[in-house]
C-alpha positions as CSV (number, residue, x, y, z in Angstrom):
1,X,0.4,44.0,27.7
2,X,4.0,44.6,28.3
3,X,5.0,44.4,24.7
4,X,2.1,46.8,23.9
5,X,3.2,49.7,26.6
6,X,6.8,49.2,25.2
7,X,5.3,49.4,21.6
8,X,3.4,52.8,22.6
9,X,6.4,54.2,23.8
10,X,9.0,53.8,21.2
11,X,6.2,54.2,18.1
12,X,4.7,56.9,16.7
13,X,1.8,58.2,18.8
14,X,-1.4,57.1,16.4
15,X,-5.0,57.8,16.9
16,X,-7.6,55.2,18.0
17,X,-4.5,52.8,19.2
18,X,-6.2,52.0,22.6
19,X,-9.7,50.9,20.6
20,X,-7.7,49.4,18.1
21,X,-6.0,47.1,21.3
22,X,-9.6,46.7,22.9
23,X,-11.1,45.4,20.0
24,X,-7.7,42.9,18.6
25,X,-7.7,41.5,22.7
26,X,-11.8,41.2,23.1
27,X,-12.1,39.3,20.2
28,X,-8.9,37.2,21.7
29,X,-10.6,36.9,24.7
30,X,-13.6,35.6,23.3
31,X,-12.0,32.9,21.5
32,X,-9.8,31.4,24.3
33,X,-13.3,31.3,26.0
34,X,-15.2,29.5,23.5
35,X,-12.5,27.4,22.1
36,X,-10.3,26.3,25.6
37,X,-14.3,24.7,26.9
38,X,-14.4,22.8,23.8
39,X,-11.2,22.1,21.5
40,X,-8.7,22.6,24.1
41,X,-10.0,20.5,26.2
42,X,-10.4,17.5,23.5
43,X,-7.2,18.2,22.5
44,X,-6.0,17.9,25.9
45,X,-7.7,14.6,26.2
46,X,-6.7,13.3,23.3
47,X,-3.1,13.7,23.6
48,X,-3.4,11.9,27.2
49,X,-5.2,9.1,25.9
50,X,-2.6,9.0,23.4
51,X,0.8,9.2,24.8
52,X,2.6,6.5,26.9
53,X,5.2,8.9,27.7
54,X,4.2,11.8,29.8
55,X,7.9,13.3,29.6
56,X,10.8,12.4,27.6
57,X,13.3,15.3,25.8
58,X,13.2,13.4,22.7
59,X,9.6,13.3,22.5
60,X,9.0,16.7,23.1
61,X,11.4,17.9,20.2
62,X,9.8,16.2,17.9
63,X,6.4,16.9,18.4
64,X,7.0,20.6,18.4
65,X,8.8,20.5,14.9
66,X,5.7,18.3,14.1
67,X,3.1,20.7,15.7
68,X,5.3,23.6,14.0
69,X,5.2,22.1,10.6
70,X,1.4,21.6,11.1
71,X,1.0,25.2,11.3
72,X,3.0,26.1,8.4
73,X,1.2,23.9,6.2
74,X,-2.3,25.2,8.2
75,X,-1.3,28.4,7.6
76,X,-0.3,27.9,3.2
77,X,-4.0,25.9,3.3
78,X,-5.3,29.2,4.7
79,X,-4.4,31.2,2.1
80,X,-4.5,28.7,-0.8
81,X,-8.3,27.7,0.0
82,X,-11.0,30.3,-0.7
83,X,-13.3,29.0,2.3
84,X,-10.7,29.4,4.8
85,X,-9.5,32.6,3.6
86,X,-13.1,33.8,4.4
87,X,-12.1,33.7,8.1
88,X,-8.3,34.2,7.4
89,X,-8.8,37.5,6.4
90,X,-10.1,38.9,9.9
91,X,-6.4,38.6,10.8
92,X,-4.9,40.1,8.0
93,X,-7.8,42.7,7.6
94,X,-5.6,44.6,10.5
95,X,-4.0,47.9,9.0
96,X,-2.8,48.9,11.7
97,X,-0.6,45.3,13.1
98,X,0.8,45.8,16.3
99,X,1.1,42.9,19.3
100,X,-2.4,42.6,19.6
101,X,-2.8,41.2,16.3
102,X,-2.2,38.1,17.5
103,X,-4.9,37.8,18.7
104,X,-7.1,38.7,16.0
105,X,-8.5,35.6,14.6
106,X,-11.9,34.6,13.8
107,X,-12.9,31.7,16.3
108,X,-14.0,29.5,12.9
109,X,-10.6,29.2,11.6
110,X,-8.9,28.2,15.2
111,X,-11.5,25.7,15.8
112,X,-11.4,24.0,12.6
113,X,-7.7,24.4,13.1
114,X,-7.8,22.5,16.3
115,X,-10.1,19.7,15.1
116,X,-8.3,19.4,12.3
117,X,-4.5,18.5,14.4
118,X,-6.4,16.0,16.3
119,X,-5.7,12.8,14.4
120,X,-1.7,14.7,14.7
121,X,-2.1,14.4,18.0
122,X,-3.0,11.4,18.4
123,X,-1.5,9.5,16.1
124,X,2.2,10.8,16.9
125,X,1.6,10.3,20.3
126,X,2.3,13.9,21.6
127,X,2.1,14.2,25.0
128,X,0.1,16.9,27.1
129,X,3.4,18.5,28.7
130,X,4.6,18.9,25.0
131,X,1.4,20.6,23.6
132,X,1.2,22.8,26.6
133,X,5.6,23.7,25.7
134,X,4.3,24.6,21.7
135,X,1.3,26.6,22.5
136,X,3.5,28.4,24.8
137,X,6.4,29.2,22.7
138,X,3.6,29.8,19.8
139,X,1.6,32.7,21.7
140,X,5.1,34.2,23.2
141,X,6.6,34.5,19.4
142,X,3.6,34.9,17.7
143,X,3.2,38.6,19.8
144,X,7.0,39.0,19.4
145,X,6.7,39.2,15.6
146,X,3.5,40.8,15.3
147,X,4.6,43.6,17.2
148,X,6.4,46.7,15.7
149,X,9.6,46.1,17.8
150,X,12.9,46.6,15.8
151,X,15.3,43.7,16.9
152,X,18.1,45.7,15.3
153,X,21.2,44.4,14.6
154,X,19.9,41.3,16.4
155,X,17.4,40.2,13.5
156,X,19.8,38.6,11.2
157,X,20.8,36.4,14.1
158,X,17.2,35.4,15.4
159,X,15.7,34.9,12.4
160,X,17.9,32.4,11.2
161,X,16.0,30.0,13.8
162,X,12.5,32.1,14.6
163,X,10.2,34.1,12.8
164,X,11.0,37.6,13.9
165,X,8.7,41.2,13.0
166,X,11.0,41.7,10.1
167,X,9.7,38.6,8.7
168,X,6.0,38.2,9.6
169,X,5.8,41.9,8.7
170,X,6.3,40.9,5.0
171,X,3.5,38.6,5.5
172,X,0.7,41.0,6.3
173,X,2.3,43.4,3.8
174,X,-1.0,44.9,1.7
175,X,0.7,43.4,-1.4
176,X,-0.6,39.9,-2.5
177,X,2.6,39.0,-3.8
178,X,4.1,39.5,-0.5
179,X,1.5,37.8,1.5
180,X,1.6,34.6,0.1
181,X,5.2,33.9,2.0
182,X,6.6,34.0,5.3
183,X,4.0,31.4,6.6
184,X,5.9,29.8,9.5
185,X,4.7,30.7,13.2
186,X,7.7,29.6,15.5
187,X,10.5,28.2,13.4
188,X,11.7,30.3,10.2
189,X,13.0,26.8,8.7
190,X,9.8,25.8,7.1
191,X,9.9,29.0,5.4
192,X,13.5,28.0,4.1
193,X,13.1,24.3,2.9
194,X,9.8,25.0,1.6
195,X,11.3,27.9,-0.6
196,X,8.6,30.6,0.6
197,X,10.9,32.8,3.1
198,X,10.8,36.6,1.8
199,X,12.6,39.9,3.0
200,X,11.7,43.4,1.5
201,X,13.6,46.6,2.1
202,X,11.5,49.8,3.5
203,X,8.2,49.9,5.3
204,X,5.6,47.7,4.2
205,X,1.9,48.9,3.9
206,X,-0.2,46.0,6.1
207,X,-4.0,45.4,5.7
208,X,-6.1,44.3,2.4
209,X,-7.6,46.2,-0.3
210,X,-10.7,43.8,-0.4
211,X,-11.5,44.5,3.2
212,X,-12.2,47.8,5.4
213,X,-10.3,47.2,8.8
214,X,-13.8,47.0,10.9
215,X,-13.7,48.7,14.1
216,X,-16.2,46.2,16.3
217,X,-16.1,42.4,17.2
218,X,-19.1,42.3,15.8
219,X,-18.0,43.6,12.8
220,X,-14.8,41.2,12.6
221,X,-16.8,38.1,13.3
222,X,-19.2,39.1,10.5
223,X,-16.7,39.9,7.8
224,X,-16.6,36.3,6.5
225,X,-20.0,36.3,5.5
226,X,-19.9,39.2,3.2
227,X,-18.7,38.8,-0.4
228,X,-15.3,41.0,-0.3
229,X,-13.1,38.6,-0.3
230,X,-10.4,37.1,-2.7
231,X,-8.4,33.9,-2.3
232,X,-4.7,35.0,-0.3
233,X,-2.6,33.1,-2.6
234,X,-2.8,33.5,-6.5
């Protein structure tokens, strides 16, 4: 919420912002719902069942890089795969991407996502206290470089470790051959060594030509299951 009121200050004043919010954090709010009762839990129970270790510094290092590369490679198989574009495309169906576009997923892709990392979690051992650490820093950075704040002169610095809104920006750029880099979520490094890290000069158009940015949650949820779709990455 704070990130939003600082966005609405320092942007330019645009019509239907406040539905456009609503909408982006219902459908959010919906999701955590559904999905913290069911894969969140499991996932939760898995890692404790799992891990030896409740706490160790070590430990807890290494299963965020693992966690972190998970979604990178989550994230490529989102846009590489047809079927999981379907749902993908909710969040990059946004033309108007501000912080609340991090929350504007369709609760399909999360879920599969989550039962998908399960044998991760369990089979590295990660620990509940270092889940709870990644999904933290994930949701705190993931509104960070969704939002439309300018770091400044302060980008060049930041981004070298974390994806920042000059980065993610490119992402959601309206331009296939833009969105099909720039998949990291936390760490800019997988971006790096996997030779998919991007920057563009100017303002960059976000949204998709195949989709009409749908004004309802019951529109968004929907949107998979019509036929304007094409796969993310050519």
């Amino acid at each position: 919420m704070i990130l939003w009121l600082v966005e609405t200050y320092f942007a330019t004043p645009r019509l239907g912002r406040l539905q456009h919010a609503a909408t982006n954090l219902a459908l959010a709010a919906l999701n955590g719902g559904l999905l913290f009762f069911s894969v969140g839990l499991l996932s939760v129970y898995v890692c404790s069942v799992s891990s030896a270790e409740p706490f160790g510094l070590v430990r807890v290092v290494l299963s965020f890089l693992a966690l972190d590369l998970f979604s990178y490679l989550w994230h490529r198989a989102n846009h590489r795969f047809a079927l999981l574009w379907r749902f993908h495309a909710v969040h990059h169906s946004d033309s108007a991407m501000d912080v609340t576009t991090a929350g504007r997923f369709h609760v399909v892709e999360l879920g599969i996502a989550g039962i998908v990392r399960l044998p991760l979690l369990y089979l590295l051992g990660v620990s509940t206290t270092a889940l709870l650490i990644y999904e933290t820093a994930l949701v705190m950075v993931s509104m960070m470089h969704h939002s439309t704040i300018a770091l400044g002169r302060f980008d060049r610095i930041a981004r070298t470790f974390f994806v920042t809104p000059s980065i993610h920006s490119v992402h959601h750029s309206r331009d296939s051959d833009l969105y099909a880099c720039n998949y990291s979520s936390v760490l800019s490094v997988w971006d790096r060594l996997f030779r998919t890290f991007h920057l563009t000069r100017g303002p960059v158009q976000h949204g998709l030509d195949t989709h009409n940015d749908r004004k309802s949650v019951r529109s968004l949820l929907a949107s998979p299951f019509h036929n304007d779709h094409n796969r993310g990455e050519q």
